[in-house]
C-alpha positions in Angstrom: -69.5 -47.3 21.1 -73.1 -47.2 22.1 -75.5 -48.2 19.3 -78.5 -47.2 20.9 -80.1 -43.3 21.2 -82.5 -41.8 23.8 -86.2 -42.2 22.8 -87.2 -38.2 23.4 -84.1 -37.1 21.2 -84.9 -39.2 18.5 -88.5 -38.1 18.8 -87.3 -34.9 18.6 -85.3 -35.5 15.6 -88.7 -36.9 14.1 -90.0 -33.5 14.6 -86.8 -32.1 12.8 -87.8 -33.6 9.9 -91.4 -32.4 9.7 -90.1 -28.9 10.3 -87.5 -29.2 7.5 -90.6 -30.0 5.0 -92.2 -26.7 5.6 -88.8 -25.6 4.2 -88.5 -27.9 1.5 -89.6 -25.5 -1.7 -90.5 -28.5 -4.0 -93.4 -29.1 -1.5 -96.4 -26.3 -2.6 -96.7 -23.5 0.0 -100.1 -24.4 1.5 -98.3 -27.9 2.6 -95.5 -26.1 3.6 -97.6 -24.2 6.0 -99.3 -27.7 7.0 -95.9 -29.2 8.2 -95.3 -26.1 9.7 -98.6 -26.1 12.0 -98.0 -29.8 12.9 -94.7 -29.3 14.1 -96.0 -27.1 16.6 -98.7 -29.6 17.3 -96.5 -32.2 17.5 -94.5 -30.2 20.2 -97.3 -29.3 22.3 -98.5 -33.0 22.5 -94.2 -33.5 23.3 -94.5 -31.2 25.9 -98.1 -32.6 27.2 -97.0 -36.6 27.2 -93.3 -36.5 27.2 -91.8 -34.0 29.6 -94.9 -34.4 31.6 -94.3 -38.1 32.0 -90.5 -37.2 32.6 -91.7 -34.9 34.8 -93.5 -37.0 37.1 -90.5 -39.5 37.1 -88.3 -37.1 38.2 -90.3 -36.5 41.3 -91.0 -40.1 42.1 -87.4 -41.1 42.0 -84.7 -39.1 39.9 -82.7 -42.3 40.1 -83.9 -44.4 37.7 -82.0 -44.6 34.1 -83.9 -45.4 31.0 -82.6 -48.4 29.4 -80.7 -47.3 26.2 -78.4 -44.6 27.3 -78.8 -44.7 31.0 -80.3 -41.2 31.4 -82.0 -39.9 34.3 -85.4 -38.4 33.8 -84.3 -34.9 34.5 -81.1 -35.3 32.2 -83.6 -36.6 29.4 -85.4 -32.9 30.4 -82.5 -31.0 30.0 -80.9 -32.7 27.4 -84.7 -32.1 25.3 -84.8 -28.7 26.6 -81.8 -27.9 24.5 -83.0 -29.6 21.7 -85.9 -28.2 21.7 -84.3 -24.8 21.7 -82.4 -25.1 18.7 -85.4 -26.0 16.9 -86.8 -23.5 17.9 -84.3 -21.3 15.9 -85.3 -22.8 12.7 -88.3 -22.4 13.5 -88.2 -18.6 13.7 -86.1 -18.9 10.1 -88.8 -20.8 8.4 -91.4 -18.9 9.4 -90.1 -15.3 7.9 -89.0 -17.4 5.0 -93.6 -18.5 4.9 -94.7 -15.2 5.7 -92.6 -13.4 2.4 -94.0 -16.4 0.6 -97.5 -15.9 1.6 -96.4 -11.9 1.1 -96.3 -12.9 -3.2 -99.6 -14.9 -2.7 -101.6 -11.1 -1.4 -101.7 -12.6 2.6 -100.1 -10.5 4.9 -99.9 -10.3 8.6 -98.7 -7.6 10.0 -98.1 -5.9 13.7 -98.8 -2.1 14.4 -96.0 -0.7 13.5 -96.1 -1.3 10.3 -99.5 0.1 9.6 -100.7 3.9 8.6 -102.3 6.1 11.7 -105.7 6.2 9.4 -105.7 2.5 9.7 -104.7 2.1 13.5 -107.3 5.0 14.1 -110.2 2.4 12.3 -109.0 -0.6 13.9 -109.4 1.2 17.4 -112.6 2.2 16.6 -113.2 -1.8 15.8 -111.6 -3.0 18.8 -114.1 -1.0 21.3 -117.4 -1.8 19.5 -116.2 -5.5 18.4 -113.7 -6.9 21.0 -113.7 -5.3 24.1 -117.0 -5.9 25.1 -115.8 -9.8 25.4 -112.6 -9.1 27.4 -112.0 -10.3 30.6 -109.5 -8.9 33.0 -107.6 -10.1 36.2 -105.4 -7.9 38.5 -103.2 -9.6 40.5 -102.9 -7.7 44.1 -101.1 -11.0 46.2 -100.3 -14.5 45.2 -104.0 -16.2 45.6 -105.3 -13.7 42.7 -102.9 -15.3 40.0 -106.2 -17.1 37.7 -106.1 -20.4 36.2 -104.4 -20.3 32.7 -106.1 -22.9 30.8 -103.9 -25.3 28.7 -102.5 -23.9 25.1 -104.6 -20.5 25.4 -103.2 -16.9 24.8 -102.7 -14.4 27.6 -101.8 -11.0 27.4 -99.8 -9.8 30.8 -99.3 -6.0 31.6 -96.9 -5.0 34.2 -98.6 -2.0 36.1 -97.2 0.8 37.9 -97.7 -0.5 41.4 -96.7 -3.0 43.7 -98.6 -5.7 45.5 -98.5 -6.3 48.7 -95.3 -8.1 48.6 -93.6 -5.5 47.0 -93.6 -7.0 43.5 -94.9 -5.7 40.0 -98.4 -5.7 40.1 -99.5 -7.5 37.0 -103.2 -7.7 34.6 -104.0 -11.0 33.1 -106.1 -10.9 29.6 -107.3 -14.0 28.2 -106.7 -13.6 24.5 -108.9 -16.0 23.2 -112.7 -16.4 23.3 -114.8 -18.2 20.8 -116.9 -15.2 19.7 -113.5 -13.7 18.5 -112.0 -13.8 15.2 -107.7 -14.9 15.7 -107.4 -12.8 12.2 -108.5 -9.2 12.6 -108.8 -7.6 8.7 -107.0 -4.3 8.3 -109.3 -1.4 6.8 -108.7 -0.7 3.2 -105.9 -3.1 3.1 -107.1 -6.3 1.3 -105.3 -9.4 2.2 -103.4 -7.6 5.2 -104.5 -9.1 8.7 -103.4 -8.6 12.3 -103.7 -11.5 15.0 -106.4 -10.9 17.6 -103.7 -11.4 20.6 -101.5 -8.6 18.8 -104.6 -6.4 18.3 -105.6 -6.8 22.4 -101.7 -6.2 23.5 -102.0 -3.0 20.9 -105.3 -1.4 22.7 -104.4 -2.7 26.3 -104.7 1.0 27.5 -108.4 0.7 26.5 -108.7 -2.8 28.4 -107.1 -1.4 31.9 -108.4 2.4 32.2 -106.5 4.7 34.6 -103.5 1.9 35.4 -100.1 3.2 33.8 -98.6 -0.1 31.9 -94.6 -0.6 31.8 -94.5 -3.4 30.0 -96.5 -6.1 28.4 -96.3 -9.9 27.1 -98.1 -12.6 25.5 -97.7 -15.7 27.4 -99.0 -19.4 27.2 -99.0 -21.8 29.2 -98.3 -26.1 28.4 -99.6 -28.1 30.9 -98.9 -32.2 31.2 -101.1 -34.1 30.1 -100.1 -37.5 31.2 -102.3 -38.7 33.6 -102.8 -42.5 34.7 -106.3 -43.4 34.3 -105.6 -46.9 35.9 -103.9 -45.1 39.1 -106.8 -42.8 39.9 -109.3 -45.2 39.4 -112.4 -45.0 41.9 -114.0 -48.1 41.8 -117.3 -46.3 42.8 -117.9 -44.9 39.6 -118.6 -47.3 36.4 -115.4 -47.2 34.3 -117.0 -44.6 32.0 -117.9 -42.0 33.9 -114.4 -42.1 35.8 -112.8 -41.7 32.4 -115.0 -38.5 31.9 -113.2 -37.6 35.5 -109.7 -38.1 34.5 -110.2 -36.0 31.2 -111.5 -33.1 33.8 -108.2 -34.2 36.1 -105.8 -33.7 33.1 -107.0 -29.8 32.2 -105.7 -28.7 35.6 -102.4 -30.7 36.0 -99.3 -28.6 36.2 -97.7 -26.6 33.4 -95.0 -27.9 31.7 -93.8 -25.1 29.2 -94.2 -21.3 29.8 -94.0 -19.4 26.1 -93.4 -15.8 25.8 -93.5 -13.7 23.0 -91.2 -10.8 24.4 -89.1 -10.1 26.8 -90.2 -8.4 29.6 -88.2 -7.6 33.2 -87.0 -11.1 34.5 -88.4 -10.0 37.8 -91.5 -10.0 36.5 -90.6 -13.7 34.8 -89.6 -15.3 38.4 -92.8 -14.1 39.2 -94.7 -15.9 36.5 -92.8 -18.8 36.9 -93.1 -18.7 40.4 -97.1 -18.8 40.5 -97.1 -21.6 37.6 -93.9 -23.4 39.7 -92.0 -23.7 37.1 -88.1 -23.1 36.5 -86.5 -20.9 34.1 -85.4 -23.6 31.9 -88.9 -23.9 30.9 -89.4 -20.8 29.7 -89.1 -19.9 25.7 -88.9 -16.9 24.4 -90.1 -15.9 20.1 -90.0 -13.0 18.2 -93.1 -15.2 16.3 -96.6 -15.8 17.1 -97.2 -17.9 20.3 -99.7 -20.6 18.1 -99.7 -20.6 14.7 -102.8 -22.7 13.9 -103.9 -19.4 12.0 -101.8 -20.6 9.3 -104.9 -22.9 8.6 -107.2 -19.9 8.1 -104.6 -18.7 5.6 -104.9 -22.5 3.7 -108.3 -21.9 3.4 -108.1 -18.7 2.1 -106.1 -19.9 -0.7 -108.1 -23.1 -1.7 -108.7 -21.8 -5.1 -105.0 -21.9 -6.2 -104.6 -25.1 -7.0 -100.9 -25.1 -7.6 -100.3 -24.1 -4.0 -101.6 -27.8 -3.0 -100.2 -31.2 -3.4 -102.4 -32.2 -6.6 -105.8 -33.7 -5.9 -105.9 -37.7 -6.4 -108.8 -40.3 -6.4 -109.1 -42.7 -4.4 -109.6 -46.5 -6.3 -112.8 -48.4 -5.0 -111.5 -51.8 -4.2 -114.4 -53.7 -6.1 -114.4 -54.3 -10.2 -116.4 -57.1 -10.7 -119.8 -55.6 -9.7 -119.5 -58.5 -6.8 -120.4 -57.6 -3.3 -117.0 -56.9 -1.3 -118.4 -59.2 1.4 -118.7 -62.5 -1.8 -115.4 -61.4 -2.7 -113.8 -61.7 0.1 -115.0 -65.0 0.4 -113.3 -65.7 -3.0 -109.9 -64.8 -2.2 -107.9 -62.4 0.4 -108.3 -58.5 -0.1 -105.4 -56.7 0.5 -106.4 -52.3 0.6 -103.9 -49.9 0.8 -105.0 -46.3 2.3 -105.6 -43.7 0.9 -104.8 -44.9 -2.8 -107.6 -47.7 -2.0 -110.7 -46.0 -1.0 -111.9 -46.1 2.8 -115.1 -46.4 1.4 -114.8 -50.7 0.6 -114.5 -51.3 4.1 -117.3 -49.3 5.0 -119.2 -50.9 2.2 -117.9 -54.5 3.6 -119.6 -53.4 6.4 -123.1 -52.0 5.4 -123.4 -54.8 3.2 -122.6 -57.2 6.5 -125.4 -55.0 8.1 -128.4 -55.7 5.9 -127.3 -59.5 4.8 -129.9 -61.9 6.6 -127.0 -64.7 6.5 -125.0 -62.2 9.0 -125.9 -63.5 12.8 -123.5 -61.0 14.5 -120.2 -58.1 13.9 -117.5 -57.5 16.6 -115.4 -54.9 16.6 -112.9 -52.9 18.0 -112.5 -49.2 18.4 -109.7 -47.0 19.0 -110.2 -43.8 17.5 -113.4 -42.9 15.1 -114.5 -39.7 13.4 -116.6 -37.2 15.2 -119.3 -38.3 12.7 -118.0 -41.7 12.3 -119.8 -43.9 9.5 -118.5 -46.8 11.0 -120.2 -46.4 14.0 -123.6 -45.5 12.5 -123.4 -48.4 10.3 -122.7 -50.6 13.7 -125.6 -49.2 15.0 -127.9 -49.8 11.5 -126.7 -53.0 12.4 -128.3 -53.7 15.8 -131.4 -52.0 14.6 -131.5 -54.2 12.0 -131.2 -57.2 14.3 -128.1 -58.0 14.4 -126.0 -59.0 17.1 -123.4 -56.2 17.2 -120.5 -56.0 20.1 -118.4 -53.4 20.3 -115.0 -52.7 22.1 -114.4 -48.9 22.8 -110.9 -48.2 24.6 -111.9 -45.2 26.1 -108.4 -44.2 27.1 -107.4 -43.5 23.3 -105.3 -40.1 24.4 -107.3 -36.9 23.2 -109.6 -39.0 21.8 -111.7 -39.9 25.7 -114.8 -37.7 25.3 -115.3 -39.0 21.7 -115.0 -42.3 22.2 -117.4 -42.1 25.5 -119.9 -40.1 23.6 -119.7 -42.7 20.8 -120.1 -45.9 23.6 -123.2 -44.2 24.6 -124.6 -43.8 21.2 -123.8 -47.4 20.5 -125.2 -48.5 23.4 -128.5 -46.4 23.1 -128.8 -48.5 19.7 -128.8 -51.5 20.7 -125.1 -52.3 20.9 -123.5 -54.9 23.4 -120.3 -52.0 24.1 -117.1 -53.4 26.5 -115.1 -50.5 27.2 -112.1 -50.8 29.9 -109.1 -53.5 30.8 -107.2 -52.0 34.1 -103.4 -51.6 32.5 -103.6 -52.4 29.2 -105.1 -50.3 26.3 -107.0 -51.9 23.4 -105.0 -50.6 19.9 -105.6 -53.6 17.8 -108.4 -52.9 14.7 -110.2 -56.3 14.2 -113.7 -56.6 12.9 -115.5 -59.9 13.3 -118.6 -60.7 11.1 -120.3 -64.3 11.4 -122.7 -65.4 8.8 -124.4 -68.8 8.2 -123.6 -70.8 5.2 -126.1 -73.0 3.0 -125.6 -76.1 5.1 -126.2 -73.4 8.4 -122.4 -73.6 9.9 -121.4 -70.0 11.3 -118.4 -68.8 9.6 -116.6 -66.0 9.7 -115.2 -63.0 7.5 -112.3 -61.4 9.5 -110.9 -57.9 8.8 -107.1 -57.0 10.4 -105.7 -53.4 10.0 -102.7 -51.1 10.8 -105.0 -48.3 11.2 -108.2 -46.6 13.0 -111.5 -47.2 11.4 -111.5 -43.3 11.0 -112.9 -42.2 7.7 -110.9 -38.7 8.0 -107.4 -39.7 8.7 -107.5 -42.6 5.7 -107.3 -40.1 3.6 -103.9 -38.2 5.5 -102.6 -41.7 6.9 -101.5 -44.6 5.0 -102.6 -47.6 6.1 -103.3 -51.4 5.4 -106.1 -53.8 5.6 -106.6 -57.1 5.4 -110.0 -59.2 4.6 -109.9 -62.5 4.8 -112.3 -65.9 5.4 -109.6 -68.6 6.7 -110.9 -70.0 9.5 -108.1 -70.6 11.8 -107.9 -66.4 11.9 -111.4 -66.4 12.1 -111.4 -68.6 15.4 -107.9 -66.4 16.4 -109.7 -63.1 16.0 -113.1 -64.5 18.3 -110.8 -65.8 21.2 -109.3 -62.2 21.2 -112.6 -60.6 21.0 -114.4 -63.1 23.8 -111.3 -62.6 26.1 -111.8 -58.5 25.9 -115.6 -58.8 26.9 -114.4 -60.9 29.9 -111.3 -58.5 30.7 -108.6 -61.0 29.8 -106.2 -61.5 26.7 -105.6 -64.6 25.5 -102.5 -66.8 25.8 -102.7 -68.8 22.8 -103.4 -69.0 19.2 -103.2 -70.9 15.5 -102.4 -67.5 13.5 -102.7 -64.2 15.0 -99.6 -62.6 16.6 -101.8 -60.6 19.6 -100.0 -59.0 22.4 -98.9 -58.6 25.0 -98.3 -62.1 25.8 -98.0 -63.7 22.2 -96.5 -61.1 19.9 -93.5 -60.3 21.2 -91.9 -63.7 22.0 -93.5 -64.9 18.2 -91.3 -61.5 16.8 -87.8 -62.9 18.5 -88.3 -66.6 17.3 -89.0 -64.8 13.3 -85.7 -62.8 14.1 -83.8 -66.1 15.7 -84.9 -67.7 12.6 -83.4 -65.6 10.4 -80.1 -65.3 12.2 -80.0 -69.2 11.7 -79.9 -68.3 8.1 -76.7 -66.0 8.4 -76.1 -64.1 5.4 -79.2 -65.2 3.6 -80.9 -64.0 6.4 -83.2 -61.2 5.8 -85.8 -59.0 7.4 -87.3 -55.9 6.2 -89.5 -53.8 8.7 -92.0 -50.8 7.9 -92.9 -49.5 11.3 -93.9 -45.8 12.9 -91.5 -46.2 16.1 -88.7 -49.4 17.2 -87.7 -48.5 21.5 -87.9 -52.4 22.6 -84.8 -53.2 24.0 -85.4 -56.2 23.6 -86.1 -56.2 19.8 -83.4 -54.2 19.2 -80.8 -56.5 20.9 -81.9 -59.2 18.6 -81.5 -56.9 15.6 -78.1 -56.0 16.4 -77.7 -60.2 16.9 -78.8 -60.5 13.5 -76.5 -57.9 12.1 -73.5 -59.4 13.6 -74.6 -62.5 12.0 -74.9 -61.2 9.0 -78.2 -61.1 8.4 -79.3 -57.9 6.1 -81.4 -55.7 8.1 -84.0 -53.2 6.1 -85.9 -50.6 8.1 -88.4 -48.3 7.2 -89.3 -46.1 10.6 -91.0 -42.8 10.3 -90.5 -41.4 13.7 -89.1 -42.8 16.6 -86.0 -45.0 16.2 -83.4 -45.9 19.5 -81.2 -48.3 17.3 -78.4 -46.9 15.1 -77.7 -48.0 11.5 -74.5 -48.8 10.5 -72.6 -48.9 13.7 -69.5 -51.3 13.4 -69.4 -54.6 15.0 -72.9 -53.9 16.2 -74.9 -52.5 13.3 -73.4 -52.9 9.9 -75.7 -54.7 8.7 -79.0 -52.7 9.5 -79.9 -50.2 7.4 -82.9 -46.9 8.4 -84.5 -44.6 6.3 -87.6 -42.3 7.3 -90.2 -41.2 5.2 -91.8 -38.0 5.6 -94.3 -36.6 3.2 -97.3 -35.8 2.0 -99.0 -38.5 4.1 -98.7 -39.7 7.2 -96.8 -42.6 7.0 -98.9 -45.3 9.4 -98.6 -48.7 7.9 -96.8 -51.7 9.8 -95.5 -54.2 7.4 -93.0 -57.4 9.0 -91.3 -59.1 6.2 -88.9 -62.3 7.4 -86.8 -64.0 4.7 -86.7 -63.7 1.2 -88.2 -65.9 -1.6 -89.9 -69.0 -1.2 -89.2 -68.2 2.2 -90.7 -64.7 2.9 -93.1 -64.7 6.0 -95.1 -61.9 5.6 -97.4 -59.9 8.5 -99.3 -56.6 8.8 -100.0 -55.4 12.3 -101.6 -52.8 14.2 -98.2 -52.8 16.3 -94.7 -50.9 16.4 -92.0 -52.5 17.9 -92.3 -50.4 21.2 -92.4 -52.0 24.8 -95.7 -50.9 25.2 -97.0 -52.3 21.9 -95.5 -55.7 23.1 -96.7 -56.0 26.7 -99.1 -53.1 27.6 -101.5 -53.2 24.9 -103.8 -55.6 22.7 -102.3 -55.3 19.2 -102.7 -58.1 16.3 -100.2 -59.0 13.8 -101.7 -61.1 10.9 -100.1 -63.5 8.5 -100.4 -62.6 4.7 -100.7 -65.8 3.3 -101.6 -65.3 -0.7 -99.1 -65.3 -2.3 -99.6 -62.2 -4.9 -100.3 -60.2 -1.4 -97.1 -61.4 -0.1 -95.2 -59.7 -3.6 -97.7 -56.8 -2.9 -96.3 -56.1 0.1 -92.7 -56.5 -0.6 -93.8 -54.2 -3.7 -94.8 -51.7 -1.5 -91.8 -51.9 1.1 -89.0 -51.8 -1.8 -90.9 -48.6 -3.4 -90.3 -46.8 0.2 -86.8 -48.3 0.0 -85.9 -46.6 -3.4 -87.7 -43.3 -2.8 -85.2 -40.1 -2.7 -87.7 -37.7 -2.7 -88.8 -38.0 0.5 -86.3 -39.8 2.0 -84.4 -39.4 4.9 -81.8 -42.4 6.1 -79.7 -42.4 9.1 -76.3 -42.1 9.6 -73.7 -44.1 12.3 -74.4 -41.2 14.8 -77.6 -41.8 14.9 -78.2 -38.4 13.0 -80.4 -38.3 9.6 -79.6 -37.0 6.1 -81.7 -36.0 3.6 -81.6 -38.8 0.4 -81.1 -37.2 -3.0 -80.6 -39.0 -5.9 -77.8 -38.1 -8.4 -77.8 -35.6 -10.7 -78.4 -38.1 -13.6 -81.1 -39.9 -11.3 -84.5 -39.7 -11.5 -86.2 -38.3 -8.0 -88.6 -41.0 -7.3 -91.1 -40.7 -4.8 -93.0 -43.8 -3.2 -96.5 -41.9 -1.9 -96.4 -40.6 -5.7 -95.8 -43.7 -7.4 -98.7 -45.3 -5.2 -101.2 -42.5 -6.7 -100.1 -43.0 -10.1 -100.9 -46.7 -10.0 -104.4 -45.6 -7.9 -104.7 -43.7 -11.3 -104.4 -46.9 -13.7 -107.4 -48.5 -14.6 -108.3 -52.0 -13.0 -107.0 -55.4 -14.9 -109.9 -58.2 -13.7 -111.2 -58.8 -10.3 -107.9 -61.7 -9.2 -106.6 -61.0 -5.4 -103.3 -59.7 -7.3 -105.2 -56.8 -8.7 -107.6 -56.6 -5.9 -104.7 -54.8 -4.2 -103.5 -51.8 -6.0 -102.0 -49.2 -4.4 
């Protein structure tokens, strides 16, 4: 029996789970429409990364079988394909069961049909003085006329009473989107009651294509991959900046992946489609609902005021309670912050106080992703200004995040900042910030800050996330080898503390797992990551299962291992948390007791985590951090709330507690203690949650 499961399916089964939230009726309506907006998302970036990368494998060489099931790339296709379909059906269910919800809260959306003629006859009137001016229009005669359809847009498609020259349908292409363009149309005298703009342009298509009789009509959109290699196309001409700005104008013309259709029109008419996009007919979905539902954020916003249609608001705790800098703290003991319940804002703090300190000499930092109007990075820049020494890593191939992060570089740089940006086949994900200061007797030391997560003031609040500040020395030294190495293109090879990858963390993982495994059944390990795909990894897991060890994992989304398998497995134990945030945090916990060995690390146990990319796992070393960490990990381990835990097919069940149990939910528990006021300024307390 195989314990291990295909990475896309299990991805897949992540995005089950999300889905089944926006169903969930504990969970307030407004968050129900949330979950239901980033599963879409989340399928659109699938379809972008995922099948596009499959995709591309298929075409290079069909052959080759991934390692845990032995699939071929277009078996993993198909075998997604029909995943994705299914899902697709609940996703149709959930979203009449949102709309009569929204229906009670006096938001309706509504197609033509099901509006009075006196309404229609306003709405027309609307449509040629407000909409039809900005219309554009495309009538395909032969092949070469079929437009570009850009990637994720709306188009409405009429089939027209003539042929081309080929003898096929002729066809009209409408883009159904433009920025001057409202997506919710308001209909007259019927507060509350809205049309979408693509519905509204399908409606009045008559008055968009005069004098052509129209036989039938569509809404399509088009996915197209978005997994392109910025290493492979690299033209060493160009400095490594401005070729990134290339590849990110590469990637909006690669090839669809996904055609979407919102009826069903003459499959004639479909090979035809298909045929100019080159795409096959497996790719093509058909819904009865809308094509993108980001609307549904319109609809959040129009119900702000109704508080009890939200998760209830919470406060964030400032870290500090002593009236003490964070910087002189830090230097007193280890700080241990826990997004969101800590506040984003004693990091940035850390930082602006490291900025205007004359005892600072220099900061070093990585970036990943940032805010559009990142305070991090304007604080970096105060710092140069201020005459600082300030270097600055920016991985400019952060996915999605490229024209950011090269806008941000040239800010930096324009301030004064020393910026590093590029390493040929390897991405920089690790989050370390460097600051060096001079003590009394003028020795440079250095203040070192380790994290799990971006320094992104926007998604602390939505992710949770841990950070580490610390002054010993030895991580210190660890974290300005790393940092010397990126400026000079290399990683390093060697180190006192740190864990950094690609050539030191993964071999320091299997020696912690080895060493448990000596232990046998008073082995333990406990693991809160996002994703676990190392083959690797996971064959030492199952090694430590048959030996007895007891094997805890928290993993939100992607997981190839199974729990509970037996003779392979029956020792391991998964459970995923999905909830109101974003569960980001990677916490490595080896042994128990006395002997606990404790990290927290930018990394997932992932191949490309291990060997592809710069990440840093740091040790935990105080003592009260260490309990707060196994605090933190046995809270997600109790929660059946939230809750999901796998099965010994690899599927997932939803965890509910007994009838005489008390639901308990971790991300809740964490805000109530946010909510308790602080007891003294010791590292124990320095770490609420």
């Amino acid at each position: 029996m195989s314990c291990f499961i295909n990475r896309e399916l299990s991805w897949l089964a992540f995005n089950r789970r999300v889905l089944e939230n926006a169903a969930d009726r504990t969970v307030p309506l407004c968050e129900r429409l949330n979950f239901f907006s980033i599963f879409q998302s989340n399928l659109d970036e699938f379809f972008m990364v995922r099948i596009g990368s499959l995709h591309d494998q298929m075409l290079l060489d069909n052959g080759v079988r991934e390692n845990k099931t032995g699939m071929t790339p277009s078996r993993q296709i198909s075998e997604a394909l029909n995943t994705i379909r299914s899902l697709c059906g609940r996703r149709e269910e959930i979203y009449t069961s949102l709309l009569q919800d929204l229906n009670e809260q006096g938001i309706h959306l509504v197609r033509f049909h099901e509006i009075s003629k006196s309404s229609e006859s306003k709405l027309q009137k609307m449509f040629k003085r407000e909409i039809l001016p900005f219309l554009s229009r495309y009538y395909i005669k032969k092949k070469k006329d079929f437009p570009f359809l850009n990637n994720k847009e709306i188009y409405c498609i009429a089939i027209l009473d003539q042929k081309t020259k080929d003898g096929k349908p002729g066809m009209a292409v409408i883009p159904g989107y433009s920025s001057a363009l409202p997506r919710l149309i308001p209909v007259p005298g019927f507060d509350g009651t809205y049309i979408l703009l693509e519905e509204f342009i399908l409606h009045f298509l008559p008055l968009v294509l005069p004098g052509k009789r129209i036989l039938g009509k569509t809404l399509a959109r088009i996915t197209r991959n978005a997994d392109i290699d910025a290493d492979a196309v690299f033209d060493e001409d160009l400095d490594y900046r401005d070729h990134m700005a290339e590849v990110i104008k590469q990637r909006k013309r690669l090839s669809p992946v996904r055609l979407e259709l919102s009826r069903q029109i003459e499959s004639s008419v479909v090979d035809t489609i298909i045929r100019q996009l080159h795409l096959t007919p497996d790719q093509v979905f058909e819904y009865d609902t809308p094509l993108d539902l980001s609307f549904f954020y319109q609809f959040i916003d129009h119900l702000r005021s109704r508080e009890q249609l939200f998760y209830k608001p919470f406060q964030s705790t400032r870290f500090r309670t002593t009236g003490q800098r964070v910087f002189d703290e830090a230097l007193d003991h280890d700080i241990l912050l826990h997004y969101p319940y800590d506040s984003f804002k004693t990091f940035l703090q850390l930082l602006h106080e490291a900025a205007y300190d004359p005892k600072v000499t220099a900061i070093r930092m990585t970036l990943y992703r940032v805010a559009r109007d990142s305070k991090v990075a304007e604080t970096l820049a105060e710092a140069s200004e201020n005459g600082k020494q300030v270097e600055v890593f920016v991985e400019l191939k952060a996915r999605f995040d490229e024209e950011n992060n090269i806008e941000w570089s040239r800010r930096l740089e324009s301030s004064g900042c020393s910026v590093t940006y590029g390493i040929e086949h390897i991405k920089v994900h690790s989050k370390l910030c460097l600051i060096s200061w001079k003590d009394e007797s003028g020795r440079e030391r250095i203040l070192s800050q380790i994290g799990t997560g971006n320094y992104n003031e926007k998604t602390s609040k939505i992710y949770t996330d841990l950070c580490l500040i610390t002054a010993d020395p030895a991580i210190g030294q660890d974290g300005i080898k790393t940092f010397t190495a990126l400026k000079e293109g290399a990683v390093i090879d060697s180190s006192q503390k740190l864990l950094v990858s690609p050539k030191l963390m993964h071999p320091a993982v299997i020696s912690l797992i080895e060493e448990e495994i000596a232990q046998g059944e008073d082995g333990l390990i406990r693991l809160k990551i996002n994703s676990l795909t190392d083959r690797e990894l996971m064959d030492k897991l199952v090694e430590a299962s048959q030996a007895g060890v007891k094997v805890q994992m928290v993993v939100r989304g992607i997981c190839c291992l199974k729990a509970g398998v037996p003779g392979y497995t029956e020792n391991i134990s998964i459970v995923s948390i999905v909830g109101r945030f974003l569960e980001h945090s990677r916490i490595y916990l080896f042994g128990h007791g006395n002997r606990t060995r404790a990290y927290i690390s930018s990394a997932d146990w992932m191949t490309r985590n291990m060997v592809r990319r710069v990440e840093i796992a740091s040790p935990v070393e105080d003592s009260s951090l260490v309990t707060r960490l196994e605090e933190i990990f046995e809270a997600y381990w109790r929660d059946n709330a939230q809750s999901w835990r796998m099965v010994s097919d690899g599927n997932y069940i939803r965890v509910r507690g007994a009838a005489d149990e008390k639901p308990f939910n971790a991300q809740e528990s964490f805000i109530a203690a946010s909510d308790e006021p602080a007891q003294g300024s010791s590292g124990s307390s320095s770490t609420r949650t």
